[in-house]
C-alpha positions as a Markdown table, in Angstrom:
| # | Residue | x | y | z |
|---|---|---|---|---|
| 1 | Unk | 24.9 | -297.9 | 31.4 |
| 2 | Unk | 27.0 | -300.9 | 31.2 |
| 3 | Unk | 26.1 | -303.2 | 28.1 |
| 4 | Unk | 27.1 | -306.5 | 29.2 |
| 5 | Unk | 25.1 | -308.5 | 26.1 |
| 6 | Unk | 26.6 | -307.7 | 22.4 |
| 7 | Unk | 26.0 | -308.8 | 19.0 |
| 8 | Unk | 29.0 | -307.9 | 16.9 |
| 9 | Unk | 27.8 | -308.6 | 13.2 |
| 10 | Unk | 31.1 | -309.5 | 11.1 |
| 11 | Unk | 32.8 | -310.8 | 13.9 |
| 12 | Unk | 35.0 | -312.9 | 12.2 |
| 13 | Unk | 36.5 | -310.9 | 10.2 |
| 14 | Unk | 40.1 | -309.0 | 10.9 |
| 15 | Unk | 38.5 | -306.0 | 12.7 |
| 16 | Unk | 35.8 | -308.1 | 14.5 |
| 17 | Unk | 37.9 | -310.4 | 15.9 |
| 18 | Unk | 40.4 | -307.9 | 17.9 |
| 19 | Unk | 37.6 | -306.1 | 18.9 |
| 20 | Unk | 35.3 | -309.1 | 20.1 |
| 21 | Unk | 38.5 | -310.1 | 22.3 |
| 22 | Unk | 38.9 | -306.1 | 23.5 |
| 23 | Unk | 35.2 | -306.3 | 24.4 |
| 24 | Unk | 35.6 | -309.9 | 26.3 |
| 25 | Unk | 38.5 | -308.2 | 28.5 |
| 26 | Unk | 36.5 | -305.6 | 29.9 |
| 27 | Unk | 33.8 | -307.8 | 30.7 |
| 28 | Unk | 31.1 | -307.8 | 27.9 |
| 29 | Unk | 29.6 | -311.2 | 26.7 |
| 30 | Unk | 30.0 | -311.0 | 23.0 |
| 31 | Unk | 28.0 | -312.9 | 20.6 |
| 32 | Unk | 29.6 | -313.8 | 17.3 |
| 33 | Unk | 27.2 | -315.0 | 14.4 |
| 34 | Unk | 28.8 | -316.2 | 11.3 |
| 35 | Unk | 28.5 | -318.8 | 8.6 |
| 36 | Unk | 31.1 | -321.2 | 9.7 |
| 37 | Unk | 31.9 | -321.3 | 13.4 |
| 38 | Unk | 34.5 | -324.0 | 12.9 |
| 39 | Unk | 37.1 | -321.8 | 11.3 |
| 40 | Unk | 37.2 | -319.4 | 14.1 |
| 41 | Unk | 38.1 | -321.9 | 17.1 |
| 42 | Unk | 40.4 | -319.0 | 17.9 |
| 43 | Unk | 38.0 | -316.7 | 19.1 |
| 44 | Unk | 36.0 | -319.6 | 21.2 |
| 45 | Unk | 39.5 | -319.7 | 23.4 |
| 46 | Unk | 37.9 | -316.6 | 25.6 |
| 47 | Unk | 35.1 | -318.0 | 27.9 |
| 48 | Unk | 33.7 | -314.1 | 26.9 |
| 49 | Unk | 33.1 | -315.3 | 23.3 |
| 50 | Unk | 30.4 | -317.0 | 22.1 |
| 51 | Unk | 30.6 | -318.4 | 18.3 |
| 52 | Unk | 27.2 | -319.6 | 16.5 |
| 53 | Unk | 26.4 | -320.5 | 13.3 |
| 54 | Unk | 23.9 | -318.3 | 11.7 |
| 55 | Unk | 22.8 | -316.7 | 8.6 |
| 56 | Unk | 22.5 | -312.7 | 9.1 |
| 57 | Unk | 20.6 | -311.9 | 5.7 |
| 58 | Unk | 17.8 | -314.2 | 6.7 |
| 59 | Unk | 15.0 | -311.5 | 8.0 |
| 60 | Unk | 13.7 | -314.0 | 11.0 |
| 61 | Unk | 17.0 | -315.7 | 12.0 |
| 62 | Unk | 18.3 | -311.8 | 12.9 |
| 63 | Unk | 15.4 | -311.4 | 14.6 |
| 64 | Unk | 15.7 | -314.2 | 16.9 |
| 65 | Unk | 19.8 | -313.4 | 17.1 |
| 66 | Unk | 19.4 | -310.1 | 18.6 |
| 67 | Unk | 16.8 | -311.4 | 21.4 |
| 68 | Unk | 18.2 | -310.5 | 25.0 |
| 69 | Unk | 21.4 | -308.6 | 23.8 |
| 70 | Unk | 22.3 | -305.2 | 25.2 |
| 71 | Unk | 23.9 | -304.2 | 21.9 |
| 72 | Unk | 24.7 | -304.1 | 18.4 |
| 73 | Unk | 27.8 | -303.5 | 16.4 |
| 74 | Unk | 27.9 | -304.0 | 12.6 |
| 75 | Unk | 31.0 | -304.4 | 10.8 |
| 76 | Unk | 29.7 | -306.1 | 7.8 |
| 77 | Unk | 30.4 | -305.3 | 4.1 |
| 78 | Unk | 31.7 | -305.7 | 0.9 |
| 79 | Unk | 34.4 | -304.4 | -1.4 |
| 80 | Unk | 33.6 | -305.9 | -4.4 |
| 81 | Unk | 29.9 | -307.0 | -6.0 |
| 82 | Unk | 30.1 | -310.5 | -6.8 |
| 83 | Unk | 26.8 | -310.2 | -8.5 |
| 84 | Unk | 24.8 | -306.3 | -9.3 |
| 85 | Unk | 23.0 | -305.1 | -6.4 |
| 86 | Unk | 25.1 | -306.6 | -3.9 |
| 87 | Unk | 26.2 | -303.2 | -2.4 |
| 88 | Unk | 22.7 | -302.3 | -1.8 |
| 89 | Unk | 21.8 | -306.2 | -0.1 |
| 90 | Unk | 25.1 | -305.8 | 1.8 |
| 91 | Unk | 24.9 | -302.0 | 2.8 |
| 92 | Unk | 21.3 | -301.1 | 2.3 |
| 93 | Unk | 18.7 | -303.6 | 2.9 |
| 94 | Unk | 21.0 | -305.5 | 5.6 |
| 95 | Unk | 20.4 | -302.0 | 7.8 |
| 96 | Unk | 16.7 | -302.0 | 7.4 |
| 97 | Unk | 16.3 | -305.4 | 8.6 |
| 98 | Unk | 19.0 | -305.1 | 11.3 |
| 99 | Unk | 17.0 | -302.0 | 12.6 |
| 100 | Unk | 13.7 | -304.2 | 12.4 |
| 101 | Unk | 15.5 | -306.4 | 14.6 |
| 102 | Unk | 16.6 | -304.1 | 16.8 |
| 103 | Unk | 13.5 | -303.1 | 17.5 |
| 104 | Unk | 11.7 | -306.2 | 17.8 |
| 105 | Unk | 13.8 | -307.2 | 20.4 |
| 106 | Unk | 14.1 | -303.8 | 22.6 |
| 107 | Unk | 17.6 | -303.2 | 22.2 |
| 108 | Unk | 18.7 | -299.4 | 22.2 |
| 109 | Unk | 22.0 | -299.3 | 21.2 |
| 110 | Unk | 23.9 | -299.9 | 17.8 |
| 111 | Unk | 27.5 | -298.9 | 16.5 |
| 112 | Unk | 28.2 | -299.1 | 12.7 |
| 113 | Unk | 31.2 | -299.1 | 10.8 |
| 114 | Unk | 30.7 | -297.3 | 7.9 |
| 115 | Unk | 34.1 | -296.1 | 5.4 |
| 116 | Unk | 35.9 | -292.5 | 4.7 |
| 117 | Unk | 34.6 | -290.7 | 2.3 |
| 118 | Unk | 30.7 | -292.3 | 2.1 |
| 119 | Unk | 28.4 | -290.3 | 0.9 |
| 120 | Unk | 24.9 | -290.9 | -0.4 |
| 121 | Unk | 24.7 | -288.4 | -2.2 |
| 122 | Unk | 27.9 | -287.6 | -3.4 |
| 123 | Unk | 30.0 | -290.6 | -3.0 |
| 124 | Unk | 32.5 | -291.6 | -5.8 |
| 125 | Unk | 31.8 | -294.9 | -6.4 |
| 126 | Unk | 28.7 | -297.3 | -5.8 |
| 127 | Unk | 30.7 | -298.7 | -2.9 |
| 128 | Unk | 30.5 | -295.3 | -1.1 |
| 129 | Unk | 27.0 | -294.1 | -2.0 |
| 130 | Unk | 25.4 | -297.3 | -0.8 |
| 131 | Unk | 27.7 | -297.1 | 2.5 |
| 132 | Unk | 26.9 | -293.6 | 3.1 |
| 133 | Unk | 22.9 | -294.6 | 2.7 |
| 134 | Unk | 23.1 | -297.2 | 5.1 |
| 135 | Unk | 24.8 | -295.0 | 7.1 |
| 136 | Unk | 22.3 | -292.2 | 7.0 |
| 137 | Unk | 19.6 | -295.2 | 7.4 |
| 138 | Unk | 20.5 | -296.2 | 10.6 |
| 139 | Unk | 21.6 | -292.1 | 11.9 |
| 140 | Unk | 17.9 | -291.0 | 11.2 |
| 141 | Unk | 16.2 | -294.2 | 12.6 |
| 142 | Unk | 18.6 | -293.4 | 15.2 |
| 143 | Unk | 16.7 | -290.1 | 16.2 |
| 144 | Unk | 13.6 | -292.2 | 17.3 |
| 145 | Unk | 14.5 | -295.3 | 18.1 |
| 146 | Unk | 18.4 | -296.2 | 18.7 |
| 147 | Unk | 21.5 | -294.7 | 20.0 |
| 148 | Unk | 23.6 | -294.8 | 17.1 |
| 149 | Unk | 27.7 | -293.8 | 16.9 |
| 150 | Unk | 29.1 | -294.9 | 13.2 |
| 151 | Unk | 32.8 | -295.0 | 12.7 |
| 152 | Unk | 34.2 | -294.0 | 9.1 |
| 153 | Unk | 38.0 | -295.2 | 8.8 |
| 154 | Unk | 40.6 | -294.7 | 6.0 |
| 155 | Unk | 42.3 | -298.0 | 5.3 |
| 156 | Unk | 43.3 | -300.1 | 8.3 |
| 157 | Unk | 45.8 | -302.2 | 8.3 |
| 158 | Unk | 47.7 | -304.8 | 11.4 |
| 159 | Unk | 48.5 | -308.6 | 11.7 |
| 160 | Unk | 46.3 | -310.4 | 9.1 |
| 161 | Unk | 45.1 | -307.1 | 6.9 |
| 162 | Unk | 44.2 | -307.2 | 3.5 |
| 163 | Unk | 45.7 | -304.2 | 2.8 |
| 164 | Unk | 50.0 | -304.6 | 3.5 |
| 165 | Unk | 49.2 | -308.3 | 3.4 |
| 166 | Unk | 47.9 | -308.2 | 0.2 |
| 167 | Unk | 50.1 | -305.9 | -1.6 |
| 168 | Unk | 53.3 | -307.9 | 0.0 |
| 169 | Unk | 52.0 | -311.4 | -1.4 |
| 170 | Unk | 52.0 | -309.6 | -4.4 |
| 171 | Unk | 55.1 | -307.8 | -4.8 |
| 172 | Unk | 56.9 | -310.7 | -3.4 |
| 173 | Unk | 56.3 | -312.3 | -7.0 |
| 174 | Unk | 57.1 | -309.6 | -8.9 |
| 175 | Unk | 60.3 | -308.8 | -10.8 |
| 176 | Unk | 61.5 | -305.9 | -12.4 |
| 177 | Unk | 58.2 | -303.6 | -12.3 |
| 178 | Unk | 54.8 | -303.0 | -10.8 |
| 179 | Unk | 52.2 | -301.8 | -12.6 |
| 180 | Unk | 50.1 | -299.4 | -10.2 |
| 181 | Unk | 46.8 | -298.2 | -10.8 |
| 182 | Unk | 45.6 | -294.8 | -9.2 |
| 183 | Unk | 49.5 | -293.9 | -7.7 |
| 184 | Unk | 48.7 | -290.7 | -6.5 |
| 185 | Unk | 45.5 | -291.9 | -4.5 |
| 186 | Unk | 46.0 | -290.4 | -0.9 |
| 187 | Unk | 45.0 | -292.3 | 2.4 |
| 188 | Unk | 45.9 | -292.1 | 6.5 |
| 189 | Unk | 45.8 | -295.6 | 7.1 |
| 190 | Unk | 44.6 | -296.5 | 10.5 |
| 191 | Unk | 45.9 | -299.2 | 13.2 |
| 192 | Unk | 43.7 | -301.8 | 13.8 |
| 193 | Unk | 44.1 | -301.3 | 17.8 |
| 194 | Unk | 43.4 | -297.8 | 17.7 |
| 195 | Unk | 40.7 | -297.9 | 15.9 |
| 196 | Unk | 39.1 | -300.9 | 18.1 |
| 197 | Unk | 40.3 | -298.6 | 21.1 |
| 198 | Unk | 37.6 | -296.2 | 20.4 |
| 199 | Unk | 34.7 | -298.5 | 19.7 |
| 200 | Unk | 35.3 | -299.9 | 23.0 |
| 201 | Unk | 35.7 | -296.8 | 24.6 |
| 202 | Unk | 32.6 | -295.7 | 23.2 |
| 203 | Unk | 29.9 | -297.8 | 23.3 |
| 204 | Unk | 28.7 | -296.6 | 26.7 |
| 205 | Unk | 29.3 | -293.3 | 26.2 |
| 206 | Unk | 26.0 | -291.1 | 25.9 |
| 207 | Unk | 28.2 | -288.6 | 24.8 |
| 208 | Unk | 28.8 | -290.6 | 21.4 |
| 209 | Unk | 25.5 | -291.2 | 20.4 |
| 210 | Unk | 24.4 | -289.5 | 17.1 |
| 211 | Unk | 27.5 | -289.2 | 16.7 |
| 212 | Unk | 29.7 | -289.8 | 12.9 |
| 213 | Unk | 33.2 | -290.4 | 14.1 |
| 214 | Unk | 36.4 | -290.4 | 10.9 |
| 215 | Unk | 39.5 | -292.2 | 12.4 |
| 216 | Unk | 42.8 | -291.9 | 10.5 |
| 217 | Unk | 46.1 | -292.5 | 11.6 |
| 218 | Unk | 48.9 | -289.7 | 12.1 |
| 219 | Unk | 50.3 | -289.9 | 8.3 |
| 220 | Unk | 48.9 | -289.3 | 4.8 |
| 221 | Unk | 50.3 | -291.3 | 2.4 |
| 222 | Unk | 50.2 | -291.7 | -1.7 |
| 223 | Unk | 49.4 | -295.2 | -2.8 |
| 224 | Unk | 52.5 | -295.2 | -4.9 |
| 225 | Unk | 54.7 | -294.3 | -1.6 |
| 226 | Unk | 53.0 | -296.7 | 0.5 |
| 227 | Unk | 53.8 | -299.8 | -2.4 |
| 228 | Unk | 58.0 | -298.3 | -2.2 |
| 229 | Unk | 57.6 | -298.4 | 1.8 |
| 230 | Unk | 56.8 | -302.1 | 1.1 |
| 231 | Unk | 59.6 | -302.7 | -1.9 |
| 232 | Unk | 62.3 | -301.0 | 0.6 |
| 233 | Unk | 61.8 | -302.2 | 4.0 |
| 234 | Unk | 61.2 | -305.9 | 2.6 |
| 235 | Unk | 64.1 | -305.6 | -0.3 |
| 236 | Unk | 62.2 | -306.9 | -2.9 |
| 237 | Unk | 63.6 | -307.2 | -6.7 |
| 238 | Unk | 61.1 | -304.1 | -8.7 |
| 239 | Unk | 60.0 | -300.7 | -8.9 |
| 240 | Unk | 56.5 | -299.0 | -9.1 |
| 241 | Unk | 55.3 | -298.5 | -12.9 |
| 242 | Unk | 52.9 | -295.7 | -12.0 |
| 243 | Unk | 50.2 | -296.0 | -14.1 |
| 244 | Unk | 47.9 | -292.8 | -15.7 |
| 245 | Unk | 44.2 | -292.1 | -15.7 |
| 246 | Unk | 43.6 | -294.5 | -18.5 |
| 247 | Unk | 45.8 | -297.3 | -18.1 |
| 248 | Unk | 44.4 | -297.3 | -14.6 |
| 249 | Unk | 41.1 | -297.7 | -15.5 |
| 250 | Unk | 42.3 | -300.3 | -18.7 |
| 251 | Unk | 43.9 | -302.5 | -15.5 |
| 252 | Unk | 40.4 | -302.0 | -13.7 |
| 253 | Unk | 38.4 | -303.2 | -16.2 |
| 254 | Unk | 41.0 | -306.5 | -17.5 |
| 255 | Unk | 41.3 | -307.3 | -13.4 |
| 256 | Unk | 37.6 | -307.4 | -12.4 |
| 257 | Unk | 36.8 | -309.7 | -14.6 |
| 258 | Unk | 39.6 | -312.3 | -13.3 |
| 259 | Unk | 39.1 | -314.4 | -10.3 |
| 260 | Unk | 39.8 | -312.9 | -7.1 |
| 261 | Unk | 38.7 | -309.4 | -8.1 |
| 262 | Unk | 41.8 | -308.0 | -7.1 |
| 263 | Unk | 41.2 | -304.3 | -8.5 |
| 264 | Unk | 37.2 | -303.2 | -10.1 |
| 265 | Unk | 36.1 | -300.4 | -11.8 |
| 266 | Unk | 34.4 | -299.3 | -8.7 |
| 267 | Unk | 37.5 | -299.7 | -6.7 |
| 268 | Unk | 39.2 | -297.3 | -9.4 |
| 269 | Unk | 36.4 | -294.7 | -8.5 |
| 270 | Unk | 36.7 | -295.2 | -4.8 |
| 271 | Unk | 40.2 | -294.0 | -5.4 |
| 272 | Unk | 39.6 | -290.9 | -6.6 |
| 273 | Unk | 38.2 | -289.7 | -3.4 |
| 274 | Unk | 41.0 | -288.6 | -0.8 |
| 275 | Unk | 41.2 | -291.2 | 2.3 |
| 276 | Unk | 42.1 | -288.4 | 4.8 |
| 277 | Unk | 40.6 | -286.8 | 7.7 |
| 278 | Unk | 40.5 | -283.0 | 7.6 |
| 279 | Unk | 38.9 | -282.1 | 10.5 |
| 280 | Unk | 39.5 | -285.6 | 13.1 |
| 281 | Unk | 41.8 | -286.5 | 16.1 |
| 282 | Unk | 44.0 | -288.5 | 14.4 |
| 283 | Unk | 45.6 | -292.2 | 15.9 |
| 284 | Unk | 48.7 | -292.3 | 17.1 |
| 285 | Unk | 50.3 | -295.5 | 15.6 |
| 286 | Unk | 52.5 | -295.0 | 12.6 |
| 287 | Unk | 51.9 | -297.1 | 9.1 |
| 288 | Unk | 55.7 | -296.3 | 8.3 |
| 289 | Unk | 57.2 | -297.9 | 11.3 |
| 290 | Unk | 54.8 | -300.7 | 11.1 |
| 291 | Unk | 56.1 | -301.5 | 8.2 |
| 292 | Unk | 59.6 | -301.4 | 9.2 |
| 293 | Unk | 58.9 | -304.3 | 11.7 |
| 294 | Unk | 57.2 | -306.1 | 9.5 |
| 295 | Unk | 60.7 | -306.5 | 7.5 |
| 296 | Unk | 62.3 | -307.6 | 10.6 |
| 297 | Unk | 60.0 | -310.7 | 11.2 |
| 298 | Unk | 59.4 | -311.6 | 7.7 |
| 299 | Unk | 63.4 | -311.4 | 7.3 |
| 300 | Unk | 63.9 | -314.9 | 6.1 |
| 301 | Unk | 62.0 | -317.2 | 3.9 |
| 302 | Unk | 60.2 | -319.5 | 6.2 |
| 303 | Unk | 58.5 | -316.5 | 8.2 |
| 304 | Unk | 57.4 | -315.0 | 4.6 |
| 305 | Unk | 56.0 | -318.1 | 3.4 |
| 306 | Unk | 53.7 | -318.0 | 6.8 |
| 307 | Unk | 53.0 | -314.3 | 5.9 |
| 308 | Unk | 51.8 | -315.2 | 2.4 |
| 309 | Unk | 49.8 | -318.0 | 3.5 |
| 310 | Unk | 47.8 | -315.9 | 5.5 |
| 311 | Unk | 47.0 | -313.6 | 3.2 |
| 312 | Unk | 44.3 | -315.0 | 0.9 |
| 313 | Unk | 42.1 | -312.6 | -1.1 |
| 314 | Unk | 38.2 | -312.0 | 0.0 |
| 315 | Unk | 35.6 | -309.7 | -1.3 |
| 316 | Unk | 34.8 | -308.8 | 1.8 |
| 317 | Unk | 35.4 | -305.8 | 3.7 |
| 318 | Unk | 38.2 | -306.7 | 6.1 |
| 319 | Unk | 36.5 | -306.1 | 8.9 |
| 320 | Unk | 33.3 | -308.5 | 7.7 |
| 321 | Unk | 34.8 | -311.3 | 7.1 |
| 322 | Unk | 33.0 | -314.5 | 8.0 |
């Protein structure tokens, strides 16, 4: 079955956006709801894309979004608690109401993107117990009701990440050393393309359905060795100050409680479980010669200052942003 009509919750966002424009090319109508329409006019460019300003917690206005759509994909979520019990709003009680929806309006099939390493039961941090329960949510309403595929990435990073986006801006003001929390933290990260790849090429698939998919890329890298990938390939003036357990959690705790919540508590626990896949067919595209282009265009002053620029914290997932 061909689902021409799709939803894609956290559209806006750096993973939405490639994939609502990958899903426009091969013919689906996508639907886009998001708080303000007017700073995506990139995405209203494709005749395939339709923008609307909406608010997704509201219980009724879901309801009436996901009238006469084929589909649903869900890439909202949250890195960071602005307030306590924002993980559970976000990851939780967003699910039940999206399954409500779901049903309310007939629709029968929904992709999620979940995160490596989320666990209900066992998950490191808050982040990852609350993704894996939403997760699990949506997988046993799943056995009734909906055809459900969820997608659990390491790190993904591409143009306009908050991952090597982030960590450049950063490093780009630094001199003499960086102080790095959790160095030894290990992670595959994943390209942005490859991971959109197989959403596309899965959501009508009956073969995917109950399905829990990990993506990774084709390398496993320490934190510390991704941060001196950066420092080399874009010659920049300092060396990684790995920090231990302690300090790392001393920086957690000073940094949450700045603006921007660059690094949390809970982030330091997320960390402590590895972002690999074991047992996955692993992306192709490589993190380390990413990178290396990424020095080539952002060689001179005026094409960094563009890079920086678009680089702006959010406590959003990077896939929800909107």
């Amino acid at each position: 079955m061909f689902h021409k009509n799709i939803i894609l919750f956290g559209g806006s966002g750096f993973i939405g956006k490639q994939l609502a424009f990958a899903l426009a090319n091969r013919g689906h109508q996508v639907t886009i709801p998001c708080r303000h329409p007017f700073r995506n006019r990139d995405l209203k460019v494709h005749p395939g894309i339709r923008v609307i300003k909406a608010n997704v917690m509201d219980g009724i206005e879901l309801i009436q979004l996901c009238q006469d759509q084929d589909a649903v994909i869900n890439l909202i979520g949250i890195l960071h608690e602005r307030k306590k019990g924002d993980f559970r709003t976000v990851h939780i009680d967003f699910i039940k109401s999206l399954v409500s929806a779901c049903t309310r309006s007939n629709i029968k099939r929904l992709l999620h993107m979940s995160a490596l390493g989320a666990d209900q039961a066992s998950g490191g941090s808050n982040y990852l117990r609350s993704k894996g329960e939403g997760e699990n949510l949506l997988h046993t309403f799943g056995q009734k009701d909906l055809e459900v595929t969820s997608f659990q990435p390491s790190v993904v990073f591409g143009k306009n990440d908050q991952f090597i986006n982030r960590f450049a801006s950063i490093l780009r003001l630094c001199v003499g050393v960086f102080p790095l929390a959790c160095p030894q933290s290990q992670m595959a990260p994943v390209y942005v393309g490859d991971l959109v790849e197989r959403i596309v090429k899965t959501i009508d698939d009956p073969a995917s359905h109950s399905k829990r998919y990990a993506v990774c890329g084709p390398e496993i890298f320490t934190l510390q060795q991704i941060i001196e990938l950066i420092i080399k390939t874009l010659r920049l003036p300092c060396r990684v100050w790995p920090l231990g357990k302690n300090m790392s959690k001393m920086q957690a705790l000073v940094l949450q409680n700045l603006p921007g919540k660059l690094f949390t508590l809970d982030n330091y626990r997320s960390l402590q479980t590895p972002n690999i896949c074991e047992d996955a067919d692993h992306c192709s595209t490589s993190l380390s010669q990413y990178i290396q282009d990424i020095g080539v265009l952002f060689s001179n002053k005026k094409h960094y200052d563009n890079f920086r620029r678009d680089s702006v914290g959010t406590n959003r997932d990077p896939s929800s942003e909107s």
